[in-house]
GUPA-177644 format. One record per residue (C-alpha): y, x, z. Coordinates in steps of 0.05 Angstrom, whole numbers, m for minus. Last residue first. Layout:
# GUPA-177644
<pt y="Y" x="X" z="Z"/>
...
//
This chain:
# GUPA-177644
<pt y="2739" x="3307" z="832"/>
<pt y="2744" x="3346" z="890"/>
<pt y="2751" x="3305" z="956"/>
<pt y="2823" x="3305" z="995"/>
<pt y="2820" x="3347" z="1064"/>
<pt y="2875" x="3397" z="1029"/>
<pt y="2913" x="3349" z="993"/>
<pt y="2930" x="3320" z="1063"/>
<pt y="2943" x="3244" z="1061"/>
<pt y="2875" x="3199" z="1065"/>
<pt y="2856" x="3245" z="1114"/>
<pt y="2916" x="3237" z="1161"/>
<pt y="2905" x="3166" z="1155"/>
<pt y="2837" x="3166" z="1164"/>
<pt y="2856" x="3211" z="1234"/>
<pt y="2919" x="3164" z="1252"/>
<pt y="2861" x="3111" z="1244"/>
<pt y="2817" x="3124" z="1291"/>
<pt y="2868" x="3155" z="1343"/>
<pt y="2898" x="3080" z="1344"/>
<pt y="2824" x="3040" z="1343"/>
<pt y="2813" x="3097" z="1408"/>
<pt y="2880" x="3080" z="1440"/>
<pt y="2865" x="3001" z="1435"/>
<pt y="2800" x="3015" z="1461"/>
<pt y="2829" x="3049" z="1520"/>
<pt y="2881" x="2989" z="1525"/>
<pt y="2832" x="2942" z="1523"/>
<pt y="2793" x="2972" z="1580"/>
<pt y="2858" x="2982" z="1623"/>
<pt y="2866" x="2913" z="1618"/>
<pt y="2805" x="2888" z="1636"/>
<pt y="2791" x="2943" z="1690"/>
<pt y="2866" x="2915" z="1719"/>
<pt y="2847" x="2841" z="1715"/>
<pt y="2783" x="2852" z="1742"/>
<pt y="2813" x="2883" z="1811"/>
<pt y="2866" x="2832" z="1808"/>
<pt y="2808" x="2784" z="1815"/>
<pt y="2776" x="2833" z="1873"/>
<pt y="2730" x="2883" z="1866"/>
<pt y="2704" x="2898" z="1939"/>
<pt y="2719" x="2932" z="2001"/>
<pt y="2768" x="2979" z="1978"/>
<pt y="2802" x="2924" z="1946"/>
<pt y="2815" x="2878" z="2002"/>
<pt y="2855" x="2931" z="2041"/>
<pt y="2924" x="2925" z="2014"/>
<pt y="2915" x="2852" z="2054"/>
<pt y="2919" x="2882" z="2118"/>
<pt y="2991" x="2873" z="2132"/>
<pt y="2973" x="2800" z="2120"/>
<pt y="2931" x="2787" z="2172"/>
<pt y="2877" x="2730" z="2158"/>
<pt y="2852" x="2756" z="2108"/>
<pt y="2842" x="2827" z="2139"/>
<pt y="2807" x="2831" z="2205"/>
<pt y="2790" x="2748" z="2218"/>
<pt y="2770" x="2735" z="2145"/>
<pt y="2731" x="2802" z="2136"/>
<pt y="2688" x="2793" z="2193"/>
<pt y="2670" x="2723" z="2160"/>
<pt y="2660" x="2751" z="2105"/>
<pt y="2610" x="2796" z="2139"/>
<pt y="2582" x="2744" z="2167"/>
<pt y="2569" x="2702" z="2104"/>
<pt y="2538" x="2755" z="2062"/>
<pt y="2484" x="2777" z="2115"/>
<pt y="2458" x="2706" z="2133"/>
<pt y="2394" x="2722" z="2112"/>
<pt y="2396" x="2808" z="2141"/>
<pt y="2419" x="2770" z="2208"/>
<pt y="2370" x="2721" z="2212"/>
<pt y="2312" x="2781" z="2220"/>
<pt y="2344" x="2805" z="2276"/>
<pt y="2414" x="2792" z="2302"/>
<pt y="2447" x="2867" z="2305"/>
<pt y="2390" x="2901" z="2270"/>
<pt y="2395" x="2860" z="2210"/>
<pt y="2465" x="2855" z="2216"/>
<pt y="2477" x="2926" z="2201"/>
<pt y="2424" x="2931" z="2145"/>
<pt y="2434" x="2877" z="2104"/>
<pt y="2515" x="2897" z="2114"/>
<pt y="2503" x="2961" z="2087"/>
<pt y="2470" x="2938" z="2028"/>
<pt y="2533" x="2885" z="2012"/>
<pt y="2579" x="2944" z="2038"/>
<pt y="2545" x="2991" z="1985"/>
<pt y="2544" x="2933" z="1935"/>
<pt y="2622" x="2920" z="1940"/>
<pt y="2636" x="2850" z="1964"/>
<pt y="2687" x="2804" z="1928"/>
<pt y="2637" x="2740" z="1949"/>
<pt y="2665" x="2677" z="1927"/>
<pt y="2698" x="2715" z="1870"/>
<pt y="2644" x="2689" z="1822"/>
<pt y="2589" x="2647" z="1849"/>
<pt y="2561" x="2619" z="1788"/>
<pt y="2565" x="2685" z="1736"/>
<pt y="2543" x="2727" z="1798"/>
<pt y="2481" x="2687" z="1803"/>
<pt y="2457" x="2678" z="1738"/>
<pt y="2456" x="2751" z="1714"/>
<pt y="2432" x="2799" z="1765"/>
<pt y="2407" x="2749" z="1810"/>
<pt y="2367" x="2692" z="1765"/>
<pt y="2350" x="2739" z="1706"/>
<pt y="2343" x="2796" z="1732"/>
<pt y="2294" x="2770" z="1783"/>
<pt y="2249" x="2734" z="1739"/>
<pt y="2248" x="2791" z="1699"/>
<pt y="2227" x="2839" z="1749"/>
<pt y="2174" x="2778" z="1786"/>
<pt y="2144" x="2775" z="1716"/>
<pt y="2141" x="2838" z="1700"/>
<pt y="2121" x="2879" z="1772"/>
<pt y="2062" x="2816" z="1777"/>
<pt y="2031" x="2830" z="1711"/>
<pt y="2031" x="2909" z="1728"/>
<pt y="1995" x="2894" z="1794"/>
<pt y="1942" x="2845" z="1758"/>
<pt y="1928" x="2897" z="1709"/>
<pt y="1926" x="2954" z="1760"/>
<pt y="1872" x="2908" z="1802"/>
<pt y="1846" x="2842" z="1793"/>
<pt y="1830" x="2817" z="1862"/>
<pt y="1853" x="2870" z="1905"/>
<pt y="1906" x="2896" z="1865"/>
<pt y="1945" x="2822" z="1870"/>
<pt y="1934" x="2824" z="1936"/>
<pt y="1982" x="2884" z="1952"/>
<pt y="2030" x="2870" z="1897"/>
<pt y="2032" x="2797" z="1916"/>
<pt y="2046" x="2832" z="1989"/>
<pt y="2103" x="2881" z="1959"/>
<pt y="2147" x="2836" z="1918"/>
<pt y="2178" x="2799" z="1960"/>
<pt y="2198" x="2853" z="2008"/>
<pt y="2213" x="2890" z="1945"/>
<pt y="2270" x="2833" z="1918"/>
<pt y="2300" x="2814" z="1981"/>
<pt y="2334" x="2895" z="1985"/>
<pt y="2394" x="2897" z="1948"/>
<pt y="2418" x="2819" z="1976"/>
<pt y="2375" x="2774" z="2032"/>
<pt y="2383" x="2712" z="2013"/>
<pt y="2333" x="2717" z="1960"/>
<pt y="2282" x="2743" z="2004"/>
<pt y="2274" x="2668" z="2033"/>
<pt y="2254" x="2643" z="1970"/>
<pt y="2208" x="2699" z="1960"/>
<pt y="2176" x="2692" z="2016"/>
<pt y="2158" x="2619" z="1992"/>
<pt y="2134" x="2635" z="1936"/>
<pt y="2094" x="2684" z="1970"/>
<pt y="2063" x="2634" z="2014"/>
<pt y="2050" x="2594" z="1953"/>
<pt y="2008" x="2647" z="1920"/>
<pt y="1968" x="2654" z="1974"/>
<pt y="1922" x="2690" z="1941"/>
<pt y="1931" x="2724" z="1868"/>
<pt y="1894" x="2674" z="1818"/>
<pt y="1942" x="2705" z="1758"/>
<pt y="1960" x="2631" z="1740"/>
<pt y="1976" x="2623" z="1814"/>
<pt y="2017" x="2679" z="1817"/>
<pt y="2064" x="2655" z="1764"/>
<pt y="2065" x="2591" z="1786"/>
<pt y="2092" x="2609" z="1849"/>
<pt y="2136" x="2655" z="1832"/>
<pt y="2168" x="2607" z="1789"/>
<pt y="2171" x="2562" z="1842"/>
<pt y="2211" x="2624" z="1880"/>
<pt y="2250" x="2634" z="1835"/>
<pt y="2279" x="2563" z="1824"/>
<pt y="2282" x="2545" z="1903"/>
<pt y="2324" x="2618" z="1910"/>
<pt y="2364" x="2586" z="1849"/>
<pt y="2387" x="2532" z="1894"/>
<pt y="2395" x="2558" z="1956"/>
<pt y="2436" x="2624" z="1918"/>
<pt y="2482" x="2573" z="1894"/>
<pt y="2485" x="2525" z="1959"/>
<pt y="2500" x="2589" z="1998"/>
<pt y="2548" x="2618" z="1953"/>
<pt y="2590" x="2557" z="1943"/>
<pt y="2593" x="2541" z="2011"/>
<pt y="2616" x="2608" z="2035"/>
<pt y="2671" x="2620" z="1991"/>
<pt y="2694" x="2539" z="2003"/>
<pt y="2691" x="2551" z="2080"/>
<pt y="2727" x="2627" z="2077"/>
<pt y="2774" x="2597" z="2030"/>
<pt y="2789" x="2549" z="2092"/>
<pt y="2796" x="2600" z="2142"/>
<pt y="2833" x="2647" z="2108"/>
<pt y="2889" x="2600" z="2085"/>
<pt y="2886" x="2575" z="2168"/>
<pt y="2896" x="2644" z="2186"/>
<pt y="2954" x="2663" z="2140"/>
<pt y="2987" x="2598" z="2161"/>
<pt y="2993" x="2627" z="2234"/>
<pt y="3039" x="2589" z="2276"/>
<pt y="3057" x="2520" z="2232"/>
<pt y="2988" x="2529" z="2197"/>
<pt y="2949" x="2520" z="2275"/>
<pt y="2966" x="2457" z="2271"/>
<pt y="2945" x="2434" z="2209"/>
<pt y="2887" x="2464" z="2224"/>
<pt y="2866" x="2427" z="2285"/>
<pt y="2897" x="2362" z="2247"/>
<pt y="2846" x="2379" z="2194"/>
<pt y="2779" x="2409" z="2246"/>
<pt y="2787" x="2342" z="2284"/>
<pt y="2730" x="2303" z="2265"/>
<pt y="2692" x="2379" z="2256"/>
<pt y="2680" x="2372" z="2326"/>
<pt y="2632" x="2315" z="2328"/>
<pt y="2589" x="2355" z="2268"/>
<pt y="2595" x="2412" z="2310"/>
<pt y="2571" x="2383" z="2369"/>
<pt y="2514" x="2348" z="2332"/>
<pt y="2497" x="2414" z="2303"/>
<pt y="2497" x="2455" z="2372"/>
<pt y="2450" x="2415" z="2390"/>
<pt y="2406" x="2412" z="2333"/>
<pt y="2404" x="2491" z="2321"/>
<pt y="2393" x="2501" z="2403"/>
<pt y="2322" x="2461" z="2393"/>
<pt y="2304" x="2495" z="2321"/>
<pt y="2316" x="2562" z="2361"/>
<pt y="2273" x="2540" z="2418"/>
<pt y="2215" x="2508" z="2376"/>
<pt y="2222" x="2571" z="2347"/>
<pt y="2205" x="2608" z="2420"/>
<pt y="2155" x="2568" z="2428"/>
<pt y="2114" x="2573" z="2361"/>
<pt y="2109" x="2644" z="2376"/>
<pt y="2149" x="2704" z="2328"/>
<pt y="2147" x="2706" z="2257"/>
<pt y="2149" x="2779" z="2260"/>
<pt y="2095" x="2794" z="2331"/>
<pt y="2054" x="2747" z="2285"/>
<pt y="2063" x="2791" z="2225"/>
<pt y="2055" x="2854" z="2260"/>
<pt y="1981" x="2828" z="2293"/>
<pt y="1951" x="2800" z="2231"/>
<pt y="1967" x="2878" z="2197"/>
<pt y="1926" x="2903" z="2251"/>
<pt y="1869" x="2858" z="2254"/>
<pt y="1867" x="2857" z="2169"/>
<pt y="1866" x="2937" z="2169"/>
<pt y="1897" x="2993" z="2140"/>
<pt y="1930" x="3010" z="2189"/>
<pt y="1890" x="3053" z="2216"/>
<pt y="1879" x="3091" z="2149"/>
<pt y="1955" x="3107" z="2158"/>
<pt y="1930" x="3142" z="2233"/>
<pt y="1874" x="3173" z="2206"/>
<pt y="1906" x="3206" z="2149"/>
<pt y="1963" x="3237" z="2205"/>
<pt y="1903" x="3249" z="2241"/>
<pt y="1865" x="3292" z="2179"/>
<pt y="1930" x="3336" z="2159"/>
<pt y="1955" x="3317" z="2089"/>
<pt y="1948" x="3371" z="2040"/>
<pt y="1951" x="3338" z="1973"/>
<pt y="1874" x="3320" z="1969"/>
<pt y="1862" x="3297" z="2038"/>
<pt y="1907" x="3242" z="2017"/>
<pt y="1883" x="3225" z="1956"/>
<pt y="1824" x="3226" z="2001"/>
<pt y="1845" x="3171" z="2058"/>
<pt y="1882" x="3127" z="2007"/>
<pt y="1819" x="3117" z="1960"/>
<pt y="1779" x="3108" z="2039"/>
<pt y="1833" x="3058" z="2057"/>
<pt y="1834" x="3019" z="1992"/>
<pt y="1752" x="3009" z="2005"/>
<pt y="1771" x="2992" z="2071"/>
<pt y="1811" x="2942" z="2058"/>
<pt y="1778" x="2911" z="1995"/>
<pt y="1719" x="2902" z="2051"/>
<pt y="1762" x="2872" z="2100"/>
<pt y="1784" x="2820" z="2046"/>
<pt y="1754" x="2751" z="2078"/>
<pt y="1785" x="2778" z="2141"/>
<pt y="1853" x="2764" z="2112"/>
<pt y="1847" x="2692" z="2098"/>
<pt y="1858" x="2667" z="2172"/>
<pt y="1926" x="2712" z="2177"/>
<pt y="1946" x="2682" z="2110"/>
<pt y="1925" x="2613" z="2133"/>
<pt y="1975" x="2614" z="2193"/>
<pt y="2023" x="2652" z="2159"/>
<pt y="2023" x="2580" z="2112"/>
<pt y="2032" x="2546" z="2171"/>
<pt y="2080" x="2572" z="2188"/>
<pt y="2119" x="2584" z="2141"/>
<pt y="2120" x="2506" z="2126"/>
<pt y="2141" x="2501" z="2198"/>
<pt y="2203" x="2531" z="2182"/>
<pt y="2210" x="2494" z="2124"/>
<pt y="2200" x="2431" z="2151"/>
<pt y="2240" x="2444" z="2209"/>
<pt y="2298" x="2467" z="2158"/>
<pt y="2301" x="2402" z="2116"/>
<pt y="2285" x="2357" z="2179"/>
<pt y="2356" x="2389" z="2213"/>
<pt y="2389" x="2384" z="2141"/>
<pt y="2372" x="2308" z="2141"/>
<pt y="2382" x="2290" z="2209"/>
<pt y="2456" x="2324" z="2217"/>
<pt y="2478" x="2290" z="2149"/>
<pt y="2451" x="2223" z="2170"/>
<pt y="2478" x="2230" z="2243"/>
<pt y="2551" x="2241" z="2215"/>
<pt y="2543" x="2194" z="2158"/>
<pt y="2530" x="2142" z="2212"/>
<pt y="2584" x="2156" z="2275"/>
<pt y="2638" x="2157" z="2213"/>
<pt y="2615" x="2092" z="2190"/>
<pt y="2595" x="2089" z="2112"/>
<pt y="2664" x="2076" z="2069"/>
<pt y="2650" x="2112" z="2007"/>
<pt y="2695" x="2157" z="2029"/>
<pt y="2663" x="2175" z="2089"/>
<pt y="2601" x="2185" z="2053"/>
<pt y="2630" x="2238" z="2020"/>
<pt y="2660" x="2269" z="2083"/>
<pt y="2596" x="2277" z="2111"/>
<pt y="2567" x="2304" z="2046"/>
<pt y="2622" x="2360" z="2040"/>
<pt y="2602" x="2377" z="2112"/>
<pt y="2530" x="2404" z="2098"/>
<pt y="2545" x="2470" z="2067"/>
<pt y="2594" x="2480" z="2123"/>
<pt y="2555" x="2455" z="2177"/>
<pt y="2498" x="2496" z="2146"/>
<pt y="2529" x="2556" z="2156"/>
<pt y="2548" x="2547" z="2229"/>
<pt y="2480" x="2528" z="2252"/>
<pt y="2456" x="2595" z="2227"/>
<pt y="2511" x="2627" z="2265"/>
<pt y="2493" x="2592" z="2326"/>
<pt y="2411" x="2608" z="2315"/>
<pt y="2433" x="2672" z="2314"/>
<pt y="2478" x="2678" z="2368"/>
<pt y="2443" x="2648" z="2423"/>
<pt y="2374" x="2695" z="2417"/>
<pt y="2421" x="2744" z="2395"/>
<pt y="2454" x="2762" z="2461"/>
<pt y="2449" x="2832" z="2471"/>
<pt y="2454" x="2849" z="2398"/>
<pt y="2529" x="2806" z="2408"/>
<pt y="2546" x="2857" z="2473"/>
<pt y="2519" x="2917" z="2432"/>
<pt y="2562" x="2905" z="2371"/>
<pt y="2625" x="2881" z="2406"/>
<pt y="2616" x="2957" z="2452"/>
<pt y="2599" x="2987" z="2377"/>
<pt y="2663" x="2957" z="2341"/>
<pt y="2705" x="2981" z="2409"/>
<pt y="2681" x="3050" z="2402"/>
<pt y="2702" x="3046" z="2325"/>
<pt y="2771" x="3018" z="2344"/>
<pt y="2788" x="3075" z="2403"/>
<pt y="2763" x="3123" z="2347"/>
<pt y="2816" x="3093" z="2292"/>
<pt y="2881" x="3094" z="2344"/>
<pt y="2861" x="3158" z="2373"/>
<pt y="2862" x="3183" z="2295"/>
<pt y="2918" x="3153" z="2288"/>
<pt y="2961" x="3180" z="2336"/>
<pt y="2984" x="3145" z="2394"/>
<pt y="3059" x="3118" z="2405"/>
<pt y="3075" x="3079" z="2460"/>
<pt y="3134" x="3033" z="2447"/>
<pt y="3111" x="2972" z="2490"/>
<pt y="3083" x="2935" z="2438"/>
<pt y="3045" x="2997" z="2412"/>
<pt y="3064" x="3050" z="2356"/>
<pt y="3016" x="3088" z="2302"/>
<pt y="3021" x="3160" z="2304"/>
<pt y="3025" x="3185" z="2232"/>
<pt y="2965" x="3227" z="2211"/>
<pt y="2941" x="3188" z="2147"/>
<pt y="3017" x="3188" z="2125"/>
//
C-alpha cells in the first residue's frame, strides 16, 4: 500500500515516495520563506491569538447592547495596554537585572575559579576552561540578554504592527459569520475546522494565561521569602515560560538557580528545585490538562518538537505561541480535509483515542478478576490442592 503511486488531476501517476519528498521540500521552501519574514509574521500571529481570546468580550458587549464601533475599540485598547505593560514590565525589570549584576562580580569569579579546577580536575584542556570561565561574567552575560530582549525600537515596532493589525482584525471579524456561512455551502469541513480551531485555541490560551499568572506569583513569593534577587523578574519569566510546553519549566528555573547559590548556596538551590517542582506539577502536569482537555490532542514528542521548530522559524514568539500554530497547521492539512482525518491519531490521543485505552483497560482488568477466580475456583475444587486437616 505504502508504495502505491498516488494519481494527479490530470491522470499522472507518481509514486509515493516522489509524492512524500516533493511535500517535505515544499515544507522547507514554506519554512524558509516564513523564517525570512518573521519580523511581520510574528507579531501577526501574536495578534491573531489574542483576537480570538479577545473576541468573546466584543461580542459580549454587543449583547448587552454597547455600540459595535465602542466594544470594538474597548476590547482592542484593553488587550493592547495589557501586553504593552507587560512588555515593558520586562523591561524594565531586564533593565535592573543587567544594573544588579555588577554588584555580584565577585560571586562570579569565585564560581568561575570552583568551575575552572573541577574542570582541570577531569581532564579538560586549559582554553576550552578559559573559554567557559569567559563567560562567566556579568559584562558578558548583560550583553546576551540585551542582544535576547532585543532594543526598545524594534519592540516599539512589534507593539506598533500588533495594534494595527488588531483594529483591522477586530473590523474584519464583523463579517467573519456570513464569511463562514458562506464558505459552509463549498467546504463545510473547513469552516467545522475553523471554528473548533477558535474555541480549541481560546480555551487553552486563557487556561494556561491564567494559571501562568498563578505560578508565576507563587514564584514570586517564594523567592522573595528565600531573599533570591530579582525575584519578581523571575516571576515574571516564569509566567512567560509557561507557554512554552516540555521545556518552560528549566529556562525558569535556571537563573533563580543561579542567584539563589550565590546568596545562600546548596540550601537555597535545593529550596528553589522544590518549590518551583511542585509548583509546576501541580499547575501543568495536573491542573492544566484536566482544564483544557481535548483542546489540544497533541502528542508530547510533536508538542517538544513543535517548541523547537517554531522557535527557530519565528524566534523567540514562536516557541510561546507553539501550541496554537501547530494546530493551526493541523486544521488546514488534516481537519479540514476529510480524507485526512485517519491521521488525527498518530499525532495525538484523541477522544476515541481515550475511549479505546478505557475500554481496553477494563477489559484487561476484567480478564485478570476472571483468571483470579477460575484459579480460587480451581483450588477450592481439586482434592489434590485441598489443605490437610
Amino acid at each position: 500500500m505504502t508504495n502505491m503511486p498516488a494519481s494527479t488531476p490530470g491522470g499522472l501517476r507518481y509514486p509515493r515516495g516522489t509524492v512524500i519528498l516533493i511535500g517535505l521540500a515544499s515544507a522547507v521552501v514554506v519554512s524558509i520563506g516564513i523564517s525570512g519574514i518573521r519580523g511581520i509574521l510574528a507579531p501577526v500571529f501574536l495578534t491573531l491569538i489574542l483576537t480570538i481570546c479577545a473576541n468573546p468580550v466584543r461580542t459580549a458587549l454587543l449583547k448587552r447592547g454597547v455600540p459595535g464601533a465602542l466594544a470594538t475599540g474597548s476590547v482592542i485598547l484593553t488587550v493592547f495596554a495589557l501586553l504593552a505593560g507587560f512588555t515593558y514590565t520586562i523591561i524594565i525589570a531586564f533593565a535592573q537585572f543587567v544594573s544588579m549584576l555588577p554588584n555580584y562580580s565577585q560571586q562570579f569569579q569565585q564560581a568561575g575559579t570552583a568551575i575552572t579546577s573541577w574542570l582541570s580536575r577531569i581532564g579538560i584542556s586549559h582554553d576550552q576552561v578559559h573559554s567557559v570561565v569567559t563567560g562567566i561574567n556579568p559584562a558578558n552575560i548583560a550583553g546576551v540578554v540585551t542582544d535576547a530582549l532585543g532594543s526598545v525600537v524594534s519592540i516599539t515596532a512589534s507593539l506598533v504592527i500588533v495594534l494595527t493589525m488588531m483594529i483591522l482584525m477586530a473590523a474584519d471579524a464583523v463579517y467573519s459569520r456570513t464569511i463562514l456561512n458562506q464558505l459552509s455551502v463549498r467546504n463545510p469541513y473547513l469552516v467545522t475546522a475553523l471554528t473548533d480551531y477558535a474555541s480549541h485555541v481560546r480555551r487553552y490560551m486563557v487556561v494556561t494565561t491564567v494559571l501562568g499568572v498563578i505560578q508565576g506569583a507563587l514564584n514570586t513569593i517564594a523567592l522573595s521569602i528565600m531573599q533570591v534577587p530579582a525575584a519578581l523578574l523571575w516571576g515574571l519569566l516564569s509566567f512567560l515560560c509557561s507557554f512554552i510546553p516540555n521545556i518552560g519549566y528549566f529556562f525558569a528555573i535556571a537563573p533563580p538557580i543561579v542567584f539563589g547559590f550565590l546568596v545562600g548556596g546548596w540550601p537555597v538551590v535545593i529550596a528553589i528545585i522544590i518549590v518551583y517542582g511542585v509548583i509546576n506539577a501541580v499547575v501543568q502536569s495536573i491542573i492544566q490538562p484536566r482544564v483544557v482537555g481535548h483542546a489540544v490532542s497533541l502528542s508530547q514528542t510533536i508538542t517538544f518538537f513543535s517548541v523547537l521548530f517554531w522557535a527557530v522559524i519565528i524566534g523567540p514568539i514562536g516557541a510561546i505561541l507553539a501550541i496554537p500554530l501547530t494546530l493551526l497547521t493541523k486544521t488546514f492539512l488534516i481537519d479540514a480535509n476529510p480524507e485526512a482525518h485517519w491521521w488525527r491519531p498518530a499525532l495525538g490521543p484523541t477522544n476515541e483515542t481515550r475511549t479505546i485505552m478505557k475500554s481496553e483497560s477494563l477489559a484487561s482488568k476484567t480478564a485478570r478478576k476472571n483468571a483470579k477466580a477460575a484459579r480460587t475456583s480451581t483450588d477450592d475444587t481439586d482434592p489434590q490442592r485441598r489443605p490437610t486437616p
